[in-house]
C-alpha positions, 0 to 999 in steps of 0.5 A: 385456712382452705376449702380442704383444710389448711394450706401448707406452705413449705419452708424448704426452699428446692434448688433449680436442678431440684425444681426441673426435676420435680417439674418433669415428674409432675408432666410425667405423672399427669399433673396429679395432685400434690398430696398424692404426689407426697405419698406415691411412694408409699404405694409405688416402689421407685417413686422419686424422692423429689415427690416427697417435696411436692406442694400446690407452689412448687407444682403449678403448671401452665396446663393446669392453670389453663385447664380452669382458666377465665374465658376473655370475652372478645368481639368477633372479627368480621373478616378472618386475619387471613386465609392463606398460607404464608400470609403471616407467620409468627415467631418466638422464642422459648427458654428452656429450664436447663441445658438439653444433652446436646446444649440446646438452651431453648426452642424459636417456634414459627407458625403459620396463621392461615393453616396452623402447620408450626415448626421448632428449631432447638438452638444453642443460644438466641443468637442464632435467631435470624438463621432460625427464621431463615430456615423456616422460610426455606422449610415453607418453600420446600413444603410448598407454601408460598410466601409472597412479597408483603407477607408479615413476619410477626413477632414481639419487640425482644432484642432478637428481632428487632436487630440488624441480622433479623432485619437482613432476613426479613427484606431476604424474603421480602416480608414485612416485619409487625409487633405485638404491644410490649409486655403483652405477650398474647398479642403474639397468641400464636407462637406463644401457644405453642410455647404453652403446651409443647413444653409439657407435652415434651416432659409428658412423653420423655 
């Protein structure tokens, strides 16, 4: 049953590598449809295979998901969170599908609230996230932010920034470290948009 016929719900189960790569093309071709996925190579000569396995499960994407997403009702703040730049920044960690060419496993995002202005570091593994905020904070300086004595480094309550070296960073530069509530990853609205689109945007114009 379906607004549009039945619902086809393939059996044939993608491999992870398989899965990627369908990924990738779905970035790449705009999110289109998945019936016209299945038959763009009866129309363009070199379509993928992978295309041919495309079905509305195994091509679900964040983008279009948000695209017709709910709006969630909220009150209206009576002050900005802030206006400077350096007050807060927020940070977080992406995981990758796969290993990038030059063994990047995923991406630490930092952003700063008062501007907008964001910077990635792909690295090899989590581990190495203090030095990743380290040299965020080093980048902000050479950009000219001020980052004063008390400003907050937001972040959620995974492993990483919880621990002993990230801590090391945070009193380094003098900041004070805040958590979003665990399991609710849009208390961390702002690192965790970025790790929303970019990723797709990425696979868009590779």
């Amino acid at each position: 049953r379906g607004k549009h016929g039945p619902t086809q719900i393939t059996t044939r189960i993608l491999t992870d590598k398989q899965q990627a790569e369908l990924k990738l093309w779905n970035e790449r071709l705009g999110g289109l449809k998945p019936p016209i996925m299945r038959k763009l190579h009866e129309i363009a000569h070199g379509a993928p295979a992978i295309l041919q396995s495309a079905d509305i499960h195994n091509t679900y994407s964040d983008s279009r998901y948000l695209a017709s997403g709910r709006k969630q009702p909220a009150p209206q703040r009576s002050h900005n969170i802030t206006e400077n730049p350096g007050d807060i920044t927020s940070v977080d960690w992406w995981d990758g599908p796969c290993t990038g060419i030059l063994g990047f496993t995923g991406l630490f995002v930092s952003i700063d609230y008062a501007s907008g202005h964001f910077r990635i570091y792909p690295e090899v593994s989590k581990a190495a996230s203090s030095s990743a905020i380290d040299q965020y904070f080093r980048d902000a300086a050479h950009d000219n932010v001020t980052v004063k004595p008390g400003s907050v480094l937001f972040s959620d309550n995974e492993r990483i920034f919880t621990s002993m070296r990230t801590d090391d960073v945070i009193s380094n530069h003098s900041l004070v470290h805040q958590y979003s509530a665990e399991y609710e990853p849009w208390g961390n609205g702002g690192a965790e948009s970025i790790n929303r689109y970019l990723p797709a945007y990425m696979r868009e114009v590779h």
